[in-house]
C-alpha positions as CSV (number, residue, x, y, z in Angstrom):
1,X,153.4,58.4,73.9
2,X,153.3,61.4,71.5
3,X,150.3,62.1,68.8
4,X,152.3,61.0,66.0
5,X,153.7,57.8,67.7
6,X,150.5,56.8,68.6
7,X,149.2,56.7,64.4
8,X,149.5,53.7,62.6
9,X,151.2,55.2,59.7
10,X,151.8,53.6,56.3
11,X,155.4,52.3,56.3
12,X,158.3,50.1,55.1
13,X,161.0,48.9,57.6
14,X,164.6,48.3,56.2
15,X,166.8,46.4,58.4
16,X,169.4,47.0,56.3
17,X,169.1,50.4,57.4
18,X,171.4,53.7,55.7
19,X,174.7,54.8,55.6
20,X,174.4,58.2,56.1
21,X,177.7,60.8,54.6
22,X,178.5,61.7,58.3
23,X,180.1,58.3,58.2
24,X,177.5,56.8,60.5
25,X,175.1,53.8,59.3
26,X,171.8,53.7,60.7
27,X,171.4,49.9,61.7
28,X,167.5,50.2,61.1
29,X,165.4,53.0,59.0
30,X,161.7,53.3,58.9
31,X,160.1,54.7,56.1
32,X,156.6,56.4,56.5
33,X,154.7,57.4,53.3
34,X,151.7,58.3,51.9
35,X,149.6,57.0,48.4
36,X,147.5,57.9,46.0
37,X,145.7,56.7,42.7
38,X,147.1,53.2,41.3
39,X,150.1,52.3,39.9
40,X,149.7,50.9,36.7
41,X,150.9,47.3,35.2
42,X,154.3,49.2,33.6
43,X,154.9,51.0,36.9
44,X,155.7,54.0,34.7
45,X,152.9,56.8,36.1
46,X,154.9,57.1,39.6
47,X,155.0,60.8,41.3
48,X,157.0,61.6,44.1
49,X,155.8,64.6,45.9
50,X,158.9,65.1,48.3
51,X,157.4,67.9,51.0
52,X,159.1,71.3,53.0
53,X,160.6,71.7,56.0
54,X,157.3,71.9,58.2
55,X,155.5,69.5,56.1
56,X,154.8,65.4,55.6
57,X,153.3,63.0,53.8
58,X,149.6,63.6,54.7
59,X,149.4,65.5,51.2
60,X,146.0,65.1,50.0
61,X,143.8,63.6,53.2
62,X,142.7,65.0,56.4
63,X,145.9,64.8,59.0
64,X,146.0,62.3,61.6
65,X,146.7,64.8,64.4
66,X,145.8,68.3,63.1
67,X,142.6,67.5,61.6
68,X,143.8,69.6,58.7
69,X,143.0,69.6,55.1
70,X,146.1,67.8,53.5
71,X,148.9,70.6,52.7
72,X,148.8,70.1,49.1
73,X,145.4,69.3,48.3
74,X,144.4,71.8,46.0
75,X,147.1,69.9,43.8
76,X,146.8,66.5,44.4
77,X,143.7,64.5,43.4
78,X,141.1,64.0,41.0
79,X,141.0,66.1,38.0
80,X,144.2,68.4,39.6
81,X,147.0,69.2,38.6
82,X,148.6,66.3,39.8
83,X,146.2,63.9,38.6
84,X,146.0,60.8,40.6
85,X,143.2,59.5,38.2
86,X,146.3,59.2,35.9
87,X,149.2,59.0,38.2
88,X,150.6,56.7,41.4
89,X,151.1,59.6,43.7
90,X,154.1,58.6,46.8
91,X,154.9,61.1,49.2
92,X,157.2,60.4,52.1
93,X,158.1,61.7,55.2
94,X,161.7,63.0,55.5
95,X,164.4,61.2,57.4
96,X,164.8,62.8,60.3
97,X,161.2,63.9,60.7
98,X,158.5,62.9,63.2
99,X,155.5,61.5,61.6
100,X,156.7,58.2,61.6
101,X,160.0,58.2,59.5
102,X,163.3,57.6,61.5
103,X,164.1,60.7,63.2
104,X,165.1,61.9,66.7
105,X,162.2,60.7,68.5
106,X,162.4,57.3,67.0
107,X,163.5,54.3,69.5
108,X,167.1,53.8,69.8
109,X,168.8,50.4,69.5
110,X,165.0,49.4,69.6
111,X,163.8,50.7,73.5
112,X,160.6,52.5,72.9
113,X,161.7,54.6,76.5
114,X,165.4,55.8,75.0
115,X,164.5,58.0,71.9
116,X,167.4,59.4,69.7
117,X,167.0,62.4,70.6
118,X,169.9,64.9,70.2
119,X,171.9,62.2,69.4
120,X,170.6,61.5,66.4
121,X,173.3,61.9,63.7
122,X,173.6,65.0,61.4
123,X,171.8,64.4,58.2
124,X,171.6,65.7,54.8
125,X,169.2,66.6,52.2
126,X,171.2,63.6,50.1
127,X,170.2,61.1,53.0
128,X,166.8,61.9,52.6
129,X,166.9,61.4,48.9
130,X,168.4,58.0,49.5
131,X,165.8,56.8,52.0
132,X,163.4,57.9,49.4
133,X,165.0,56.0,46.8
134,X,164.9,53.0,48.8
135,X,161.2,53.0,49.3
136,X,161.0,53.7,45.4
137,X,163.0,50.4,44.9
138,X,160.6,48.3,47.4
139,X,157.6,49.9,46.0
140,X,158.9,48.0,42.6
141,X,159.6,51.4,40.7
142,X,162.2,51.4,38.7
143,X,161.7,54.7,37.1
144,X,159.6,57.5,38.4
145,X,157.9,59.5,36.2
146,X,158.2,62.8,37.6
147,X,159.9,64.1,41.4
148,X,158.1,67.4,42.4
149,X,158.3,69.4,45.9
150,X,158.8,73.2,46.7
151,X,161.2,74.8,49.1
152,X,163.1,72.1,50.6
153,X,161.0,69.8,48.5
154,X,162.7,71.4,45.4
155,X,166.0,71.0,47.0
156,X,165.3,67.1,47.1
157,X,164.3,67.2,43.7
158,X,167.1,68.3,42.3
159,X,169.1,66.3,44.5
160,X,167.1,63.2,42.7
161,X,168.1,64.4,39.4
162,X,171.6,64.7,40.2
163,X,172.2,61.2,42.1
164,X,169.6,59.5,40.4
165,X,169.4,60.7,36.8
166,X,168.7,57.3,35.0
167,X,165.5,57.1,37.5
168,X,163.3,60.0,37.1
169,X,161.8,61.0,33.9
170,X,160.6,64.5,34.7
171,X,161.8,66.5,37.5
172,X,159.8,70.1,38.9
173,X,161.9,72.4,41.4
174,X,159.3,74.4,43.0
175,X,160.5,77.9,44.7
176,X,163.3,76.4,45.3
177,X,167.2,77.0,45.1
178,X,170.9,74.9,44.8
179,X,172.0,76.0,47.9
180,X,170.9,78.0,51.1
181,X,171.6,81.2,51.2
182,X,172.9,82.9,54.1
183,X,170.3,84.9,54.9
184,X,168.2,81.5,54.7
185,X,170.9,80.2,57.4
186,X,170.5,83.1,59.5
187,X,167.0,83.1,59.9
188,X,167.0,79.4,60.6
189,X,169.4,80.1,63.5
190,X,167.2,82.5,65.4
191,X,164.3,79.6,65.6
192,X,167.0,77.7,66.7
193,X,168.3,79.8,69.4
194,X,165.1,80.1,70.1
195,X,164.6,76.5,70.9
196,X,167.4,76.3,73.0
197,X,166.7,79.4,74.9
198,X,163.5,77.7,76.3
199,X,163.6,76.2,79.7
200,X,162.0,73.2,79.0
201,X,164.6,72.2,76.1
202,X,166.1,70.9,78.9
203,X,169.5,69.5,76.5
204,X,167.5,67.9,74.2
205,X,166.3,65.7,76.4
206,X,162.6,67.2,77.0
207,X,161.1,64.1,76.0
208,X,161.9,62.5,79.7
209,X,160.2,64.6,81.6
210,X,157.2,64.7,79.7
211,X,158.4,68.3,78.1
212,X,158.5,70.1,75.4
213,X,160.0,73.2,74.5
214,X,156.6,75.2,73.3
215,X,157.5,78.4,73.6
216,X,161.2,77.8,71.7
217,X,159.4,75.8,69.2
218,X,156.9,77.9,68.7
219,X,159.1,81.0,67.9
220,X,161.0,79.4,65.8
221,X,157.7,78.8,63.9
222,X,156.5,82.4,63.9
223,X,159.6,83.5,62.5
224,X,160.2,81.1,59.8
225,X,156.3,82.0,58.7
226,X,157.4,85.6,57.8
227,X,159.9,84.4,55.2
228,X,157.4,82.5,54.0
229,X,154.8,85.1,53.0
230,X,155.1,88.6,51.2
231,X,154.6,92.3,52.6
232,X,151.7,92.2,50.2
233,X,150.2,89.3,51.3
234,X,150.6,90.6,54.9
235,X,149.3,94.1,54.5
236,X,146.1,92.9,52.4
237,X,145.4,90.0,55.1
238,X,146.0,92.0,58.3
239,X,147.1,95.9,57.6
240,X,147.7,97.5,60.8
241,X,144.5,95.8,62.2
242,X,144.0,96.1,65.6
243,X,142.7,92.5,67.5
244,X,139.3,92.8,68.3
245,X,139.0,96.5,66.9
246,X,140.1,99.7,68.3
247,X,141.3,100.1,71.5
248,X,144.1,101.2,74.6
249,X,147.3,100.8,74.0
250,X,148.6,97.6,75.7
251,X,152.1,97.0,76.3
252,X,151.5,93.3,76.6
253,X,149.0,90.9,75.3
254,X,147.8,91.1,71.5
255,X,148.1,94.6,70.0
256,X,147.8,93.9,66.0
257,X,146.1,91.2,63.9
258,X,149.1,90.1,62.4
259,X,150.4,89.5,66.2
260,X,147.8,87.1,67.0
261,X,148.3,85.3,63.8
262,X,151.5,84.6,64.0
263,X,150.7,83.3,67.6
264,X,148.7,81.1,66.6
265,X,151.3,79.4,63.7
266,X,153.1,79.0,66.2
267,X,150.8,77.3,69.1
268,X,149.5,75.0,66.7
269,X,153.1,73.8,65.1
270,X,154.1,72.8,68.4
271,X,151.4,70.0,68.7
272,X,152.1,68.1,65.1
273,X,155.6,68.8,65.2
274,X,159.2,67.5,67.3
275,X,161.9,70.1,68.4
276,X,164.9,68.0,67.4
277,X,163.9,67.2,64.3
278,X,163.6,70.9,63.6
279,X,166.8,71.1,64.4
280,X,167.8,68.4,62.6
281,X,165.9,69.5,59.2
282,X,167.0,72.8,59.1
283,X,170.6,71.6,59.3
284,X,170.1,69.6,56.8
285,X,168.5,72.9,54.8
286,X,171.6,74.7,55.8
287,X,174.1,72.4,54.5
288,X,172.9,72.2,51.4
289,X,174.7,73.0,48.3
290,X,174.4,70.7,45.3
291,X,177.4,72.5,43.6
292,X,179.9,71.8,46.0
293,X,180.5,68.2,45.0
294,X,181.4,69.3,41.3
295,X,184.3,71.8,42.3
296,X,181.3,74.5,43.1
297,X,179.9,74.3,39.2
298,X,176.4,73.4,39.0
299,X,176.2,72.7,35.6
300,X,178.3,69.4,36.5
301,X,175.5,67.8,38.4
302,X,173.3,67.7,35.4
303,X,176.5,66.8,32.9
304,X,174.3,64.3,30.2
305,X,171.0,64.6,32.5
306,X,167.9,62.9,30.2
307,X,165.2,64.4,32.8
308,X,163.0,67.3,31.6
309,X,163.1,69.8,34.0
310,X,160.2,72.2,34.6
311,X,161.5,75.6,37.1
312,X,158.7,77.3,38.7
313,X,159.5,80.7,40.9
314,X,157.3,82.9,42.2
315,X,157.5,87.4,41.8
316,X,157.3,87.8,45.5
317,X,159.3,85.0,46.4
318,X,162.1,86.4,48.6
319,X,163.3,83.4,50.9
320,X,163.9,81.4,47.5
321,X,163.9,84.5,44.9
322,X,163.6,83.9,41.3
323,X,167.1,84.4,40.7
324,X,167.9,81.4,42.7
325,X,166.1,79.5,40.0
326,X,167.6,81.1,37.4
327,X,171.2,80.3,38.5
328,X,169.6,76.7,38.2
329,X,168.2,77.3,34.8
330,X,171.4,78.7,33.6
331,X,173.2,75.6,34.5
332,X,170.8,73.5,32.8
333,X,171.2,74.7,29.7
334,X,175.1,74.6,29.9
335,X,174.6,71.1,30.6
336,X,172.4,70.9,27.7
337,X,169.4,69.6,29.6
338,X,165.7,69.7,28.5
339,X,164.6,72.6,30.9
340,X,161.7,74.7,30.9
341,X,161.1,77.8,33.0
342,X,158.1,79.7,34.3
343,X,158.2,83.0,36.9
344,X,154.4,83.4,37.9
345,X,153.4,86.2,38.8
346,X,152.3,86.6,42.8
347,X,152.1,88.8,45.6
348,X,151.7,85.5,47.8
349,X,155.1,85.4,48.7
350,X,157.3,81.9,48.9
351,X,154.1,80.1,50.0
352,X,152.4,81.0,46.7
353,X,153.1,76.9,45.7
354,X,150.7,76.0,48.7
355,X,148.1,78.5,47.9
356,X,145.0,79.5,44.8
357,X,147.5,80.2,42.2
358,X,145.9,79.4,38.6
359,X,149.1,80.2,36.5
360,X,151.0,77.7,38.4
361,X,148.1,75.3,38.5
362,X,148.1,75.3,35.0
363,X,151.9,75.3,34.4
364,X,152.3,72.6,36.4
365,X,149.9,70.7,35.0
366,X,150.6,71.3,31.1
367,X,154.1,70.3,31.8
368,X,153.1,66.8,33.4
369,X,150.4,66.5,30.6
370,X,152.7,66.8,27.9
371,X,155.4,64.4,29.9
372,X,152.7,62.1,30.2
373,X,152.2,61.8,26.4
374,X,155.9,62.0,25.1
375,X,156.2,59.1,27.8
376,X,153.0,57.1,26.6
377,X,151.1,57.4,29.8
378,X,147.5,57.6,28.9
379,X,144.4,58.8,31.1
């Protein structure tokens, strides 16, 4: 048994399960989520925090397996931006990821022994949203408040708004963009060669021998962590820093700072996180493109939208660059949505939204303050 399988996560079981828009129906789904702060008698204070590719729902707790602060933490809590003294905080873990959500190394047909494994069917950012919104319905909410994520978090969230319009109130792309790129896609495809190039990947099948593909796994890792930070960020954190000082030159072993760091992303990825539903996420990513259902015009899926929308993009952002979130902006207003927009300025790169960033702290929370009044939600 795996680390995640063997936490008792917080979770709803549909037997109904999901037709997903490859055409096949999952017979069963599990849900896993996290909560925080208390839903009030109107259910009308209800966040969903939808999380990245490499994230889950342990947003503002120590993890289960890591022993981590909780990824978003410095915005979820107490007195934060994302007050859960005021607000019913959900955050769920994707479908298809693997910290306790139906995903690739869930049972099959219900045999603990015969995961899904490659087999599990292709999925799309869409099917997540529509597990979400079933958890939503059991959880009695009828209208969320506000949907917030960054990255593939903002993806979802704009995916809300557009399937769900009548059910979210106030919606907050993060870093974010209506479609990956295909530079995105690229880079996503050398982790996943990666993975595949490893000799324990063994066809997917790792799992029955007791295997998994580290090494693949964990490239894949270090090089999705470049697009996530800045050249700033990496030259005032490591320079051209050698490990443990100066020395000889070494053909092998750790030469620069910045080597050993990236090492280490990686190493310690591999033991919180599954290789298929990697693969299966970042598909997901790749297929992505919220125009493409309204004859490639954006503006479409937000045609008579009544959600206030709040952009947030970051200077150094170049995985999700603020012209990705302009694009998104400009079809907004062509739709005649309520849509605000804010570039803060960072040399943190795309993980800015994770990190000490005041400007956004306080955008962020200004714009849910002021939701919170226009929608009668008081303290």
């Amino acid at each position: 048994m795996d680390a995640a399988s063997a936490v008792n996560h917080q979770h709803l079981v549909f037997e109904d399960g999901l037709a997903l828009e490859c055409g096949v129906t999952l017979a069963r789904m599990v849900v896993a989520y996290q909560s925080y702060g208390t839903l009030n008698a109107a259910k009308s204070n209800a966040i969903l925090i939808c999380h990245a590719l490499t994230g889950d729902q342990y947003v503002a707790e120590t993890h289960p397996i890591t022993g981590k602060r909780g990824w978003w933490d410095l915005v979820v809590g107490p007195g934060r931006p994302i007050d859960t003294d005021r607000f019913f905080v959900v955050c769920a873990n994707v479908l298809g990821g693997c910290m306790g959500s139906t995903g690739p190394r869930s049972p099959r047909d219900g045999n603990p022994e015969e995961p899904w494994g490659t087999d599990f069917p292709p999925i799309t950012i869409r099917d997540m949203v529509r597990a979400q919104k079933k958890l939503v319905d059991a959880l009695g909410i009828t209208r969320l408040f506000a949907v917030v994520g960054g990255s593939m978090g903002g993806m979802q969230v704009l995916e809300w708004a557009a399937t769900y319009p009548e059910a979210v109130f106030a919606a907050v792309p993060i870093a974010t963009a209506a479609y990956h790129s295909a530079q995105n896609i690229a880079f996503q495809e050398v982790g996943r060669q990666a993975i595949f190039a490893d000799p324990d990947w063994e066809g997917g099948r790792y799992w029955a021998s007791g295997k998994i593909p580290a090494r693949g796994l964990g490239i894949a890792r270090m090089a999705a962590h470049i697009t996530y930070l800045s050249e700033q960020a990496l030259t005032r954190k490591f320079g051209r820093r050698l490990q443990g000082g100066e020395g000889g030159l070494s053909m092998f072993g750790d030469i620069f700072e910045v080597e050993s760091y990236l090492q280490h992303q990686g190493s310690t990825f591999v033991r919180r996180f599954d290789a298929n539903s990697y693969l299966t996420i970042t598909r997901a990513m790749d297929w992505f493109d919220l125009a493409a259902d309204y004859d490639g015009d954006l503006s479409r899926a937000f045609a008579s939208n009544p959600a206030r929308f709040c952009l947030i993009s970051f200077t150094s952002d170049w995985l999700f660059p603020t012209a990705a979130s302009r694009a998104i902006v400009h079809a907004l207003n062509h739709a005649a949505a309520n849509v605000s927009f804010v570039e803060i300025t960072s040399d943190k790169g795309h993980d800015a939204f994770l990190l000490e960033e005041p400007d956004f702290f306080r955008t962020l929370a200004g714009f849910l303050a002021g939701c919170a009044e226009h929608a009668g939600i008081g303290r």
